[in-house]
VOPAGU-2260 file (C-alpha; in pm, 1 decimal, decimal comma):
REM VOPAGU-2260
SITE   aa  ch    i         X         Y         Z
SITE  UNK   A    0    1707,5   -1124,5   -1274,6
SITE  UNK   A    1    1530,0    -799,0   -1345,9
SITE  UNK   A    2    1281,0    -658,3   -1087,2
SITE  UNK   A    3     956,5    -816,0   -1187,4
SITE  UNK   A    4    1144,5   -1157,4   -1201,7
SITE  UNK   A    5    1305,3   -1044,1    -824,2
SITE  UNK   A    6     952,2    -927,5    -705,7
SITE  UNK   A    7     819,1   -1266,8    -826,8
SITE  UNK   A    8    1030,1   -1511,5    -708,3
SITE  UNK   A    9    1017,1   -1308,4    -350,0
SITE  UNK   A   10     623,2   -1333,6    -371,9
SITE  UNK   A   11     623,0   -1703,2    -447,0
SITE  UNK   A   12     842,0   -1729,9    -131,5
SITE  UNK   A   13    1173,2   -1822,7    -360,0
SITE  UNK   A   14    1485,6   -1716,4    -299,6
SITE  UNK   A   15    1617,3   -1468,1    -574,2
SITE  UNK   A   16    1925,2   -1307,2    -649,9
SITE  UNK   A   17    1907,8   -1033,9    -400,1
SITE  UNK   A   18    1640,1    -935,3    -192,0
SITE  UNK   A   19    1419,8    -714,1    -342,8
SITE  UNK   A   20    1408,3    -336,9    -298,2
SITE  UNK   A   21    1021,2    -192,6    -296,3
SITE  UNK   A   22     996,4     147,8    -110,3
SITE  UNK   A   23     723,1     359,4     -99,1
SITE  UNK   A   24     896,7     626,7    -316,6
SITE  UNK   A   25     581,9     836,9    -479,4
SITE  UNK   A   26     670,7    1164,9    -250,8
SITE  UNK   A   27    1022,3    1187,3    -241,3
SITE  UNK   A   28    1076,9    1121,2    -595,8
SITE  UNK   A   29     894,6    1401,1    -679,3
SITE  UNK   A   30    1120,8    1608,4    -437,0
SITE  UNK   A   31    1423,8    1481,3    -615,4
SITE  UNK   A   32    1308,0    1543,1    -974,8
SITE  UNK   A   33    1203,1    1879,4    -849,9
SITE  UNK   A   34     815,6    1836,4    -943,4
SITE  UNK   A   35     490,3    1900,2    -787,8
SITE  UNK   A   36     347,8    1634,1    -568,3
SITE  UNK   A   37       8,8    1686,4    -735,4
SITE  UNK   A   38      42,8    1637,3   -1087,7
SITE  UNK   A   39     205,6    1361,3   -1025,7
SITE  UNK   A   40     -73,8    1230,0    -785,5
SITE  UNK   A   41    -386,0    1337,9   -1035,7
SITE  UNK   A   42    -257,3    1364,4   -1360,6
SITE  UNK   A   43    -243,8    1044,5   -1563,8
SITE  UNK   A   44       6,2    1150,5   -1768,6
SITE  UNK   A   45     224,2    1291,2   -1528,5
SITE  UNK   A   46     269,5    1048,4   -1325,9
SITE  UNK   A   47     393,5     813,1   -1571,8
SITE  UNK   A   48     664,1     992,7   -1683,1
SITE  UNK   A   49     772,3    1112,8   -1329,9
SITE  UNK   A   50     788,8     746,1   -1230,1
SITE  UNK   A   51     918,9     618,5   -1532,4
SITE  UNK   A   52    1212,6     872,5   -1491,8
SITE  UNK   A   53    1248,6     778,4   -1122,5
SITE  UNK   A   54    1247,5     430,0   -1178,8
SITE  UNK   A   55    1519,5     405,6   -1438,9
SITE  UNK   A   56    1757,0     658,6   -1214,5
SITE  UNK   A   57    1670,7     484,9    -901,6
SITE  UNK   A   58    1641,7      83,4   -1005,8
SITE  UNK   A   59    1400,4     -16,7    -771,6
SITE  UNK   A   60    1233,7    -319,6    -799,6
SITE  UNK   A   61     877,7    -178,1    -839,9
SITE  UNK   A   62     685,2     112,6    -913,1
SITE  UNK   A   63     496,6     205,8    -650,7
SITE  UNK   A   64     132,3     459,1    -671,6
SITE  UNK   A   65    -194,1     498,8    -521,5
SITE  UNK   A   66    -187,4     766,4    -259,8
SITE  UNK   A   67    -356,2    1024,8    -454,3
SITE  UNK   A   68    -644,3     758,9    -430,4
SITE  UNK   A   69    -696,1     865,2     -38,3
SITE  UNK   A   70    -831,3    1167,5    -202,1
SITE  UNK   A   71   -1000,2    1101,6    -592,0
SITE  UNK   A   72   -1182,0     762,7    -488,2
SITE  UNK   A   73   -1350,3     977,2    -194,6
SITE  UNK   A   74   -1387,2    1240,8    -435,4
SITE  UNK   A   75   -1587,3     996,3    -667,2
SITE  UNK   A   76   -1757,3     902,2    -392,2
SITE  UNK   A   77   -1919,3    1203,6    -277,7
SITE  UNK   A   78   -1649,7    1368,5     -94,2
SITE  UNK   A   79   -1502,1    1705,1    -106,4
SITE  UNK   A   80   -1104,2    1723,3    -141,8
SITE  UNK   A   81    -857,7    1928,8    -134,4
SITE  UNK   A   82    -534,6    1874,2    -320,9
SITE  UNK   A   83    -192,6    2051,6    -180,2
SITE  UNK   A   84      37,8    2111,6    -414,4
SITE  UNK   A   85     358,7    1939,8    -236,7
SITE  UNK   A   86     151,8    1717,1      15,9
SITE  UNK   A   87    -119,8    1406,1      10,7
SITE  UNK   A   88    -488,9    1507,0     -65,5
SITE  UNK   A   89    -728,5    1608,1     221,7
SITE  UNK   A   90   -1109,0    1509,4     245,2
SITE  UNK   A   91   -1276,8    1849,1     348,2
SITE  UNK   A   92   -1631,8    1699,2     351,3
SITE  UNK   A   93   -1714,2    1320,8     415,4
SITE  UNK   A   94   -2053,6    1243,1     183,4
SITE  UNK   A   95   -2200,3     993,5     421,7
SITE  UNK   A   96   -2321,4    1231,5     695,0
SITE  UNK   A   97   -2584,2    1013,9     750,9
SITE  UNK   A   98   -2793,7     720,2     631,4
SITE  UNK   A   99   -3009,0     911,5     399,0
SITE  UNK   A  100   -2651,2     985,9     246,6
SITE  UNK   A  101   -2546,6     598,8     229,8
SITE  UNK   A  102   -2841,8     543,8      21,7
SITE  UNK   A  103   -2722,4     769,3    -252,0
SITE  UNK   A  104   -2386,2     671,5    -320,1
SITE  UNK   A  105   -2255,0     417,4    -563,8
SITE  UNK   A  106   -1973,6     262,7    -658,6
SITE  UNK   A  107   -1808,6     465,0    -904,8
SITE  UNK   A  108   -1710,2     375,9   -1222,8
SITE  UNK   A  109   -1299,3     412,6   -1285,3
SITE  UNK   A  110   -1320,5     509,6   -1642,8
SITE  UNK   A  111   -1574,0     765,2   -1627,5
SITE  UNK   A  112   -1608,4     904,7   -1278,1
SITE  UNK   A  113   -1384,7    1201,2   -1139,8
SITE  UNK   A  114   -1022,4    1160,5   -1175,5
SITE  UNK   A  115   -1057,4     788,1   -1153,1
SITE  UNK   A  116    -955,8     749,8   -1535,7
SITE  UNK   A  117    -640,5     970,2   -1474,7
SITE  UNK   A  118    -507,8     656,2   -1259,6
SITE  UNK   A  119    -633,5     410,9   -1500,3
SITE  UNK   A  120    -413,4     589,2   -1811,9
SITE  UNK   A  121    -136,6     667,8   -1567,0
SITE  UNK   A  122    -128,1     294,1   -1552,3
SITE  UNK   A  123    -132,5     226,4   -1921,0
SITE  UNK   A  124     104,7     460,2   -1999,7
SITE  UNK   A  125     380,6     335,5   -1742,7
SITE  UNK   A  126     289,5     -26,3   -1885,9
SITE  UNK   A  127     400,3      68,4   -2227,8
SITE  UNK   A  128     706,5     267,4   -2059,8
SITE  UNK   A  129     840,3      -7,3   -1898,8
SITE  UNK   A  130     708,8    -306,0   -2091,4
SITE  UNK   A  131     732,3    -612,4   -1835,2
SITE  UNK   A  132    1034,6    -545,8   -1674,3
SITE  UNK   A  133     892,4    -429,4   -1362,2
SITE  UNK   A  134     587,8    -455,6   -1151,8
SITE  UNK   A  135     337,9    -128,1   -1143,8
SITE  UNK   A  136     185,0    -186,2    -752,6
SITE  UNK   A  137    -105,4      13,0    -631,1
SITE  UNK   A  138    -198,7      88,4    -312,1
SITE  UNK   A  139    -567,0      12,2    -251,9
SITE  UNK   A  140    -699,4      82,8      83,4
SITE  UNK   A  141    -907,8    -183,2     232,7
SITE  UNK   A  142   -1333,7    -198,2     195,1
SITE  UNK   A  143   -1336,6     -57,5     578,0
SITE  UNK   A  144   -1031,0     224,8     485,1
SITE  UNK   A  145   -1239,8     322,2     217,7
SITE  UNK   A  146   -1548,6     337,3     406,1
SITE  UNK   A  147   -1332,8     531,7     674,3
SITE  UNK   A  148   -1261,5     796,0     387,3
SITE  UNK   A  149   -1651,5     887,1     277,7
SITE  UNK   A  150   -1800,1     833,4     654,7
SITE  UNK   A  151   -1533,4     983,9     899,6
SITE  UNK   A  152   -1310,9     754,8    1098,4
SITE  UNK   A  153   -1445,6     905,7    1431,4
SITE  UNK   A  154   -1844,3     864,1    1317,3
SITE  UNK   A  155   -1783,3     482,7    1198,5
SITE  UNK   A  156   -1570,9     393,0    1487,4
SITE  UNK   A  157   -1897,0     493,9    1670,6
SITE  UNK   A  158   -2109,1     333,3    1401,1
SITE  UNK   A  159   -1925,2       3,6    1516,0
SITE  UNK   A  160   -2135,4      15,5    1797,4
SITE  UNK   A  161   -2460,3     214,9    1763,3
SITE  UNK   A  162   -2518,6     111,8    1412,2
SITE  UNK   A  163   -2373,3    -173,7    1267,3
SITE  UNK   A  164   -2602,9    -249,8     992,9
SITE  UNK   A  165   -2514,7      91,9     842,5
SITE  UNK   A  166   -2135,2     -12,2     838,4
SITE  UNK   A  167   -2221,9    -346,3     645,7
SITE  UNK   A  168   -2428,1    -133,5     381,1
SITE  UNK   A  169   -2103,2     118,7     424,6
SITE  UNK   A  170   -1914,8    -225,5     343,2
SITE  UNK   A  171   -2106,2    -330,8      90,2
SITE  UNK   A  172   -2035,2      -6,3    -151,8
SITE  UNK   A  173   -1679,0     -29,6     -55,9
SITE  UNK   A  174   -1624,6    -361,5    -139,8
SITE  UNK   A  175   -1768,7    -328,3    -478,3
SITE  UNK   A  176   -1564,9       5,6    -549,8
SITE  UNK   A  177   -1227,0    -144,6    -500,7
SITE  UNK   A  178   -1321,2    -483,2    -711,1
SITE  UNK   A  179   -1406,7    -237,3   -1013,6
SITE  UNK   A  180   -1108,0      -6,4    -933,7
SITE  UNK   A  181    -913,8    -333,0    -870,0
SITE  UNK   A  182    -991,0    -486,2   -1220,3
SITE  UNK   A  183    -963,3    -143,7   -1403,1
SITE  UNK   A  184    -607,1    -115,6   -1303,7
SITE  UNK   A  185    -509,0    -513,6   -1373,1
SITE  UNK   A  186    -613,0    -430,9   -1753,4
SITE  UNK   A  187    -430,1    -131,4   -1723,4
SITE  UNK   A  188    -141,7    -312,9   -1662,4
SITE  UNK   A  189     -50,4    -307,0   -1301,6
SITE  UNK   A  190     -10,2    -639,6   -1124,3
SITE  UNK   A  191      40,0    -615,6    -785,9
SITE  UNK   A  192    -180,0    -447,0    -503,7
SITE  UNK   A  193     -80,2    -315,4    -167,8
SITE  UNK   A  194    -429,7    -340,4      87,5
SITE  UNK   A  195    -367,7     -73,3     307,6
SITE  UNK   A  196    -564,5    -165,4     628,1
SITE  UNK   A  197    -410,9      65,7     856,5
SITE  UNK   A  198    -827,4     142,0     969,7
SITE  UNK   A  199    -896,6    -224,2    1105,3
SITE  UNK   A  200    -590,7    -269,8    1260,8
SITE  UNK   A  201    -591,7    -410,9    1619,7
SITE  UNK   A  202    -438,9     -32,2    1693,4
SITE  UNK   A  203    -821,4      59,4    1636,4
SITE  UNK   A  204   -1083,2    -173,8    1651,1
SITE  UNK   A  205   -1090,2    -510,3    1850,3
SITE  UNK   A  206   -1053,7    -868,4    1651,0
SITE  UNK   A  207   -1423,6    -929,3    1701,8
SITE  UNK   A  208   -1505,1    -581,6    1522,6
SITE  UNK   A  209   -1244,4    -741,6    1245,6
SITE  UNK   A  210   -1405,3   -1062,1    1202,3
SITE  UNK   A  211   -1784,6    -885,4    1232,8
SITE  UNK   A  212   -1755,5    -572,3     945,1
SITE  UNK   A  213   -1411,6    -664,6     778,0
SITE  UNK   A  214   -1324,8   -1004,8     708,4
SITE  UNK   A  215   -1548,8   -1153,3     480,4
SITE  UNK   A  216   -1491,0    -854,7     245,1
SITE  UNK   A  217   -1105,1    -826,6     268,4
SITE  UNK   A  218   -1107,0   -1216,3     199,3
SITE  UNK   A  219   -1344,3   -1156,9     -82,3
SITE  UNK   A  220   -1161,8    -868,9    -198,5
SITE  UNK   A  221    -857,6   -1062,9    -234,6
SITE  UNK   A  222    -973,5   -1396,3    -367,0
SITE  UNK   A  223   -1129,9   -1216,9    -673,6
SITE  UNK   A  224    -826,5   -1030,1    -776,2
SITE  UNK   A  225    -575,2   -1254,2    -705,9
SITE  UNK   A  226    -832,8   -1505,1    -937,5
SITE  UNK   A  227    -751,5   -1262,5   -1181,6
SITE  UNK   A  228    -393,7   -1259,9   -1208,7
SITE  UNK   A  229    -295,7    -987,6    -896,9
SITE  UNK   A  230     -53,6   -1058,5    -617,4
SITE  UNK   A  231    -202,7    -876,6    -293,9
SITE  UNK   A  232     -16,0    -736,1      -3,6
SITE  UNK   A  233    -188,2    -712,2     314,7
SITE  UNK   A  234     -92,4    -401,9     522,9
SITE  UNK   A  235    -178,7    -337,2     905,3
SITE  UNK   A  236      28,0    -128,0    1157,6
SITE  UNK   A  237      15,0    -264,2    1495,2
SITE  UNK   A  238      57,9    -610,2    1710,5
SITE  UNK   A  239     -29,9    -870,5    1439,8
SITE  UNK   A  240      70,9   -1172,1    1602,4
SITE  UNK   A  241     -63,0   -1131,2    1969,0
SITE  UNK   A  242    -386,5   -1003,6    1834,7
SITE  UNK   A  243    -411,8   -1320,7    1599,7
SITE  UNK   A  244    -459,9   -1061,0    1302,9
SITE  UNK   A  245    -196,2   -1238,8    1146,9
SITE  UNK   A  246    -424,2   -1588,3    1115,5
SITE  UNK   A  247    -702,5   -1365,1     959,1
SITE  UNK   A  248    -418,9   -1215,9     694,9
SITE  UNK   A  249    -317,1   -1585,7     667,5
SITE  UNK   A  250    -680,3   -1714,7     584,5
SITE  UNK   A  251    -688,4   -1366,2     313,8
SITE  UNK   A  252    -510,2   -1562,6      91,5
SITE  UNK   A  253    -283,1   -1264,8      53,7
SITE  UNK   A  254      30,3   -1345,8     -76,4
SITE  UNK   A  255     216,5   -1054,5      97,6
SITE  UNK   A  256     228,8    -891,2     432,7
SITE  UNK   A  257     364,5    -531,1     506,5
SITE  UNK   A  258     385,9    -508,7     895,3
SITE  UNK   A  259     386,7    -132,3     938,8
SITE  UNK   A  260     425,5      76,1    1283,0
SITE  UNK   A  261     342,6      -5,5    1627,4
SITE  UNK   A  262     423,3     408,3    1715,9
SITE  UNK   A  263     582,9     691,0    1492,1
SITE  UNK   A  264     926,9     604,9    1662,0
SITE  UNK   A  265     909,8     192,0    1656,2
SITE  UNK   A  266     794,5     -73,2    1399,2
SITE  UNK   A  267     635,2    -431,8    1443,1
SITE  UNK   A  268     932,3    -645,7    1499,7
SITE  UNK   A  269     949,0    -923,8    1201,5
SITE  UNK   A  270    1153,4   -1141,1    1372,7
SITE  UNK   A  271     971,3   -1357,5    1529,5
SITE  UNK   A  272     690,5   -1319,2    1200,8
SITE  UNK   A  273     971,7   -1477,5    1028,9
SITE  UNK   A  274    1024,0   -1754,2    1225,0
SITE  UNK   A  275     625,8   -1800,1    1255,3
SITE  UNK   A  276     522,4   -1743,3     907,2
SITE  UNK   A  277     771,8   -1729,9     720,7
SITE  UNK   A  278     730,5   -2052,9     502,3
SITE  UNK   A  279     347,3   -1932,3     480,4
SITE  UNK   A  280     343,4   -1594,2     341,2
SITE  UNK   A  281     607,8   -1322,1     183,4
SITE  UNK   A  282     738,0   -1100,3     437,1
SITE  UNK   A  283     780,3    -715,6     343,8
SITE  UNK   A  284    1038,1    -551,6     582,5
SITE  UNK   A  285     979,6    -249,6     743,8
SITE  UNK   A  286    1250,5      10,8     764,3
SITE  UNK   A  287    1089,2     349,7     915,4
SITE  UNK   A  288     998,1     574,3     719,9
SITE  UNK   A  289     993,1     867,5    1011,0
SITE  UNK   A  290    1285,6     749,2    1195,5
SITE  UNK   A  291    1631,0     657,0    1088,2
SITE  UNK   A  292    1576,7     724,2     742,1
SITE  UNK   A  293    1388,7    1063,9     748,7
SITE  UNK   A  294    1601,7    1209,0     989,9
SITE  UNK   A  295    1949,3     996,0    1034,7
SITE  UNK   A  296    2258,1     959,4     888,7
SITE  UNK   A  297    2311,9     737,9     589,1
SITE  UNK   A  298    2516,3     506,3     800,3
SITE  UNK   A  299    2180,0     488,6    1060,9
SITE  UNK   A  300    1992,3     400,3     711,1
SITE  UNK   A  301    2245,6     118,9     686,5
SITE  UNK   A  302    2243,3     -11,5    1031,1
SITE  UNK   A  303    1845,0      -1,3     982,1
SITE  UNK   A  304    1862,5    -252,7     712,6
SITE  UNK   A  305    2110,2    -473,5     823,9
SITE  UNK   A  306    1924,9    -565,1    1135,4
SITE  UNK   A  307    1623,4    -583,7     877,3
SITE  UNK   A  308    1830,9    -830,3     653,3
SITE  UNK   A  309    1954,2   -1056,4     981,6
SITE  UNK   A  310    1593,5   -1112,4    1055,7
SITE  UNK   A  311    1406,6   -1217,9     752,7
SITE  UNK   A  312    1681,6   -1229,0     419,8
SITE  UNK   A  313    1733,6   -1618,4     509,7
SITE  UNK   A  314    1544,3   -1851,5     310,0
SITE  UNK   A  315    1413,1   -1619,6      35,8
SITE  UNK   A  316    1041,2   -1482,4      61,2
SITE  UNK   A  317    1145,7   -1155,4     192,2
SITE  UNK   A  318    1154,5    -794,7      20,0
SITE  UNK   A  319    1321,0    -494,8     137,6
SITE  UNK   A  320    1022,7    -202,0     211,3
SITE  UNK   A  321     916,3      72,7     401,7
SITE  UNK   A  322     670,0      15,6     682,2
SITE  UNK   A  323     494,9     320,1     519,4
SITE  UNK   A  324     457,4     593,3     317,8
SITE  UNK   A  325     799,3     766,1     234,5
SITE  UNK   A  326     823,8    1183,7     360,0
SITE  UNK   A  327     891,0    1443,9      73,4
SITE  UNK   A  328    1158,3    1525,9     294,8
SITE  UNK   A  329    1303,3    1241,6     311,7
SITE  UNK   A  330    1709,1    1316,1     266,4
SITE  UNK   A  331    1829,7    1220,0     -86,8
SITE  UNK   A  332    2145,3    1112,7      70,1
SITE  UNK   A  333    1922,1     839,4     304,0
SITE  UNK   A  334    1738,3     685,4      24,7
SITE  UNK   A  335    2079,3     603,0    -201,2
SITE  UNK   A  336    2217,1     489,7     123,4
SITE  UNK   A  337    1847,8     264,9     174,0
SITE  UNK   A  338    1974,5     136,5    -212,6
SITE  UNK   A  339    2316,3      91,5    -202,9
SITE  UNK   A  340    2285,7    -107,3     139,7
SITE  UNK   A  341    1965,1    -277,1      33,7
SITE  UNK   A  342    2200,7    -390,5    -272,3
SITE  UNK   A  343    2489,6    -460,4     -88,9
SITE  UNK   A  344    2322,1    -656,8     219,6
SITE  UNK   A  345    2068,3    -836,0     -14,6
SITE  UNK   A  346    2280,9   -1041,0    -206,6
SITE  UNK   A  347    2231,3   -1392,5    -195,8
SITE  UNK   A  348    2460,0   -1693,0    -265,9
């Protein structure tokens, strides 16, 4: 099998050759190649030839981008950003300081606005790299991480409560940017998208506040695109079964779920989301990205994954992933030992 066929058949809840291998790679790849974080974040194409060359040293089984979209989408939205040159970007300004704000912005467009259109050729250019061997995934953050990102998490957390028609009309613009960003990139060529909704999780706001302001657009969100060809990936940190977040993700329609972290030092257990959901929805595993693998021995990084692979490699519908975003500093020495023993360990049959 080759990694789109892996990815694919893990998606569909099959059982493929091997369990697939999907990191979060985008900063310590850059690291490794000895290239800055930025261009490769901003720069169209940059980025496609960084993660071209990545991919075909590496071999995992997707290519993963999107986090310079915490900073350009906010930056087409109003924002003012700041872009490190070995680091993620940081939103100096929010642009919705108030309502007279909200009633200014718009959705903006991906091939004209800011450095929306880098992403969009990044995208297109990896495509005709890699032809259809394997997937191009982006992360997307959620309408309500979005929202988060041009508001302030502190001020809409308070909005929740003092004014909750301004988060719907919050909602409303957010919703509608990610379905244009969302169909931009599909005819770019990417086919997969990772919903990063790290902002509604139950670690946050309560499930009432979720089903009020955030689950009628994730549901929407999701329907459309994966109408039009996408797989989606539904990403919270936090208790997802006790919290019944994990009937909501159900209802998404998402094909995918990425439990992330319950703290920096410990991650949602999928055990027992195995056993639950297992026949209902793909499971991504979640090796640390801050513990074992950031700051243990290769052999930890092995250990990691095997009590990973115990839990959720039976029965197919299970891929090997990182319950977050990957450290530049991540030891090269841990992620060929996160390969190797995802290789190793994830053979089936």
């Amino acid at each position: 099998m080759n990694p789109a066929e892996r990815m694919v058949a893990a998606l569909n809840l099959s059982t493929p050759d091997r369990v697939p291998i999907a990191p979060w790679s985008e900063a310590p790849i850059c690291t490794y190649l000895g290239v800055s974080l930025k261009e490769v974040l901003i720069h169209g194409e940059r980025m496609a030839q960084v993660q071209t060359d990545a991919y075909r040293r590496f071999k995992y089984d997707w290519i993963s981008i999107g986090m310079g979209l915490a900073g350009i989408q906010p930056e087409a939205l109003g924002c003012k950003v700041f872009y490190p040159e070995d680091s993620f970007p940081v939103i100096k300004e929010f642009s919705a300081k108030d309502s007279r704000d909200v009633d200014k912005i718009k959705a903006p467009d991906p091939y004209q606005d800011g450095l929306l259109p880098q992403y969009i050729k990044g995208i297109s250019l990896l495509r005709k790299n890699l032809g259809e061997e394997v997937p191009i995934c982006l992360e997307f953050f959620s309408p309500f991480a979005i929202a988060c990102r041009f508001r302030g998490v502190n001020q809409i957390l308070q909005d929740l409560y003092d004014s909750p028609s301004l988060v719907h009309k919050l909602m409303e613009i957010s919703l509608e940017t990610q379905l244009k960003m969302g169909r931009a990139a599909l005819k770019a060529g990417a086919e997969m998208f990772y919903l990063g909704s790290d902002m509604e999780g139950p670690l946050l706001i309560s499930p009432k506040h979720y089903d009020e302001f955030c689950k009628k657009e994730n549901k929407e969100l999701i329907q459309e695109l994966k109408g039009d060809g996408a797989y989606m990936i539904f990403h919270m940190c936090g208790e997802l079964i006790q919290s019944n977040l994990m009937e909501r993700i159900i209802d998404s329609g998402a094909q995918a779920v990425s439990p992330g972290n319950i703290t920096s030092e410990t991650v949602f257990d999928i055990g027992p989301l195995k056993k639950k959901y297992g026949d209902k929805i793909c499971i991504f595993a979640n090796l640390n990205p801050t513990g074992k693998l950031l700051e243990g021995t290769p052999e930890e990084v092995g250990a990691e994954i095997a009590g990973l692979m115990e839990k959720g490699k039976q029965g197919g519908g299970f891929i090997l992933h990182t319950s977050g975003t990957m450290s530049p500093r991540t030891p090269f020495e841990n992620f060929k030992a996160m390969m190797d023993f995802g290789i190793k360990l994830g053979l089936y049959g």
